[in-house]
Z-matrix of the N, CA and C atoms (Angstrom, degrees):
N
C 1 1.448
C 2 1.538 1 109.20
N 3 1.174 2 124.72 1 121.47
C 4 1.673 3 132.19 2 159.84
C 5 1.171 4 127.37 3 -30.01
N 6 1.130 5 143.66 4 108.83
C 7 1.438 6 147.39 5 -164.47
C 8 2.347 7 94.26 6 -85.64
N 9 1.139 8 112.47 7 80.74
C 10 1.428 9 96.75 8 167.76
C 11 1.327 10 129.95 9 -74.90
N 12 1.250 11 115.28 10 -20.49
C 13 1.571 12 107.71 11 144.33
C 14 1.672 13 127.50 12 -24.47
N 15 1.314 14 98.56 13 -79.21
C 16 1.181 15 113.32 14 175.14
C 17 1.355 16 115.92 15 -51.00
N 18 1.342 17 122.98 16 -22.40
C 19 1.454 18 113.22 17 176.09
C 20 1.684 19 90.49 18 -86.75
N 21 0.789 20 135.96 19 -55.62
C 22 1.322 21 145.32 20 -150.92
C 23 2.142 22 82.15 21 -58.87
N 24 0.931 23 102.07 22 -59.83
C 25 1.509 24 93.09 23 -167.89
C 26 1.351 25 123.43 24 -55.57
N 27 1.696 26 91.31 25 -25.82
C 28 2.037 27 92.45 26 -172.68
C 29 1.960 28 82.76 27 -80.44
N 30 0.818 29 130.46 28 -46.82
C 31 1.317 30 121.13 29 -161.95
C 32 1.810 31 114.11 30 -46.47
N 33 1.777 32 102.72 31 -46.96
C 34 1.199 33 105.88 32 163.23
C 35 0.989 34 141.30 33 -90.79
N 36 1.327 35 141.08 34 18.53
C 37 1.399 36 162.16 35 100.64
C 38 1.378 37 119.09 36 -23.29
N 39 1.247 38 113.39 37 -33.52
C 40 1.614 39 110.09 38 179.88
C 41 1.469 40 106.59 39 -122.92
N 42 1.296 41 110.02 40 23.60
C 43 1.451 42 108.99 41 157.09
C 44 1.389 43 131.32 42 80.25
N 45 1.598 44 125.62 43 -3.51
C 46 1.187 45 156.48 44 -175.73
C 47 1.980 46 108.56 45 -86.08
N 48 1.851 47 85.04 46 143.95
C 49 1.003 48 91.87 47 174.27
C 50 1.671 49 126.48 48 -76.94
N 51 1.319 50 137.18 49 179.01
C 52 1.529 51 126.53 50 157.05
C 53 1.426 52 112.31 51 -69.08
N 54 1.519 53 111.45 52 -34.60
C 55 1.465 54 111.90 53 172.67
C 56 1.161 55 102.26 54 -75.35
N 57 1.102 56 172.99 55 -128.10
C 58 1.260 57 167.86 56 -21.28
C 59 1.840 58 89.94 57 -131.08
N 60 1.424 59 112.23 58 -54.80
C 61 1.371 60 94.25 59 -178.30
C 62 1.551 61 124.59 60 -76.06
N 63 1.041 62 115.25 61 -12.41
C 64 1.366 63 107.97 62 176.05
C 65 1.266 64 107.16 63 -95.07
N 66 1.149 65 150.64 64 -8.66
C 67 1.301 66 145.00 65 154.05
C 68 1.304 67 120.49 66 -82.38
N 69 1.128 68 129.72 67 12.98
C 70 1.416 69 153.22 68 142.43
C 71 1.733 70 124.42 69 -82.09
N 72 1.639 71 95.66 70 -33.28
C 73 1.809 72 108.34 71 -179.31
C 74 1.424 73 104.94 72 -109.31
N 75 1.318 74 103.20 73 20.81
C 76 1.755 75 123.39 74 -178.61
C 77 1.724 76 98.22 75 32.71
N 78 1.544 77 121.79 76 74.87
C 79 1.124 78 125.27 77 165.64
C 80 1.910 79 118.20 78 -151.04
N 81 1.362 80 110.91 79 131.22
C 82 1.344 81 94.15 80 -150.28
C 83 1.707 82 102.72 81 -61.53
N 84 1.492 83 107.26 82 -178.76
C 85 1.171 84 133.06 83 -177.28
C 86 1.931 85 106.54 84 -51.03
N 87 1.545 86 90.50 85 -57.99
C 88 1.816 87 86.44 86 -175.82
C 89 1.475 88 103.42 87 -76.91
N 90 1.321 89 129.95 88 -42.84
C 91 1.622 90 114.46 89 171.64
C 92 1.630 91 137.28 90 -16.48
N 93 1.555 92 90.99 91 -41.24
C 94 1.674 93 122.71 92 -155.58
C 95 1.728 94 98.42 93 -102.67
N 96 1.128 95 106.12 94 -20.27
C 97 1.984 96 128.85 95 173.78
C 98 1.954 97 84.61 96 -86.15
N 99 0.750 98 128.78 97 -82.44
C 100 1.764 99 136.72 98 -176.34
C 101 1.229 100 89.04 99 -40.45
N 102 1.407 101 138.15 100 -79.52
C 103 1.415 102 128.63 101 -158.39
C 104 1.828 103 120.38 102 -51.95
N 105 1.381 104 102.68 103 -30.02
C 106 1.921 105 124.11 104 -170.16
C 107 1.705 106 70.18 105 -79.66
N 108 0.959 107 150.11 106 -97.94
C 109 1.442 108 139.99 107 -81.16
C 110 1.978 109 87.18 108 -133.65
N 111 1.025 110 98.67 109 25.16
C 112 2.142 111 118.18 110 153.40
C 113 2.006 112 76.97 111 66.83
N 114 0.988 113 152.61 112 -31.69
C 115 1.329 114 119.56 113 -152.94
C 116 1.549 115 109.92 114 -76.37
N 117 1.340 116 133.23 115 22.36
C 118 1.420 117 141.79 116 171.21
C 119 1.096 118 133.22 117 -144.70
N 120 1.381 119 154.76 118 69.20
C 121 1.522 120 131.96 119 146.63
C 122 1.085 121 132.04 120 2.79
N 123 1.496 122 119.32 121 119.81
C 124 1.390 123 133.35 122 169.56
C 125 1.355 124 101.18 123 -76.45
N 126 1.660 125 116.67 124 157.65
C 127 1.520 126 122.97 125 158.39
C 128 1.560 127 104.07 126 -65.05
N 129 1.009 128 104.72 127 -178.62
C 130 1.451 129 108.49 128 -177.83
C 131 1.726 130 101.28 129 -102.18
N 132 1.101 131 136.76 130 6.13
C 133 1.236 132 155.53 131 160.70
C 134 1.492 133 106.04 132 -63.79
N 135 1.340 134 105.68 133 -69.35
C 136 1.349 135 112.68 134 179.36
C 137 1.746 136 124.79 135 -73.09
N 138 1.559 137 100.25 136 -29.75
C 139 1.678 138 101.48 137 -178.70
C 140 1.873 139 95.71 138 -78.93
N 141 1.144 140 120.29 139 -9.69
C 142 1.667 141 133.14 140 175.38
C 143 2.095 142 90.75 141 -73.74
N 144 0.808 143 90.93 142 -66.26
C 145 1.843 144 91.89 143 -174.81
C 146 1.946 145 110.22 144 -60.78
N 147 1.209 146 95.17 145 -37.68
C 148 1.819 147 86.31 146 -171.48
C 149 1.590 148 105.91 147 -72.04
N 150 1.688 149 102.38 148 -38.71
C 151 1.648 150 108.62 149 173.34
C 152 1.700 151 104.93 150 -51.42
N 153 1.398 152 115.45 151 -52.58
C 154 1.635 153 101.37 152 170.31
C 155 0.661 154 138.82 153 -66.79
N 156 1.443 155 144.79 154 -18.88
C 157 1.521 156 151.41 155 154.22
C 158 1.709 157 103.14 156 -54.81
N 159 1.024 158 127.17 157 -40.21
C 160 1.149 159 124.97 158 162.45
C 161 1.268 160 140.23 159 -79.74
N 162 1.192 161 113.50 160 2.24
C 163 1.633 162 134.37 161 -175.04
C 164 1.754 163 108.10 162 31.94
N 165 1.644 164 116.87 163 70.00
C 166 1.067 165 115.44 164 -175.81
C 167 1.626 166 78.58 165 -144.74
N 168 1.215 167 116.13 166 163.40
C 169 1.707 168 126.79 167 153.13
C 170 1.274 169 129.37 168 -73.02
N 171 1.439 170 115.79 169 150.43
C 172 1.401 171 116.76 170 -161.77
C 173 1.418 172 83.24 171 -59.82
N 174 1.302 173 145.57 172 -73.37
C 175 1.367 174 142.83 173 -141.04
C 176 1.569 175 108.85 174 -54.47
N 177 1.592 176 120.26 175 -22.20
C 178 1.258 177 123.07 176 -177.25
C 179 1.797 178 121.77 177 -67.53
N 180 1.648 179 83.53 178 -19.30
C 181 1.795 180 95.94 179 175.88
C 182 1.297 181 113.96 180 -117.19
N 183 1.854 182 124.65 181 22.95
C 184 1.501 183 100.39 182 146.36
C 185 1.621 184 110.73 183 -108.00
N 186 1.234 185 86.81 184 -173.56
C 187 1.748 186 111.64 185 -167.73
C 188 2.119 187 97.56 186 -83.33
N 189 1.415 188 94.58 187 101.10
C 190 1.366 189 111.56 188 171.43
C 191 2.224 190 117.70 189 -46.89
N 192 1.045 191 97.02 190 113.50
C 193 1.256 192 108.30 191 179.49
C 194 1.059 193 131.57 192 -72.63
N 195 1.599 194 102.54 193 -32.45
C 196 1.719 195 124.43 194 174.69
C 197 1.394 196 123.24 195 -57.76
């Protein structure tokens, strides 16, 4: 499961808009609002692109099970 927190935090940490990054991770505006705030799953296509815009690993943005 996607930790959108954690996206939500790297996003505001580095100063970026929600628009700006999802039109960069080619995903619309409310998608990327659904994905931050847990009511959506990304493909793994796209959680592959947001992890790169952020230069972190996919594994760094899900929700740890352990």
């Amino acid at each position: 499961m996607v930790n959108g927190k954690k996206i939500r935090q790297l996003r505001e940490e580095r100063g970026v808009t929600l628009e700006y990054v999802a039109k960069l991770v080619g995903l619309s505006q409310n998608m990327l609002t659904y994905v931050e705030t847990g009511l959506r799953q990304p493909s793994v296509e796209s959680l592959e692109r947001i992890a790169g815009f952020f230069e972190v690993k996919v594994d760094d943005l899900l929700i740890s099970t352990a």
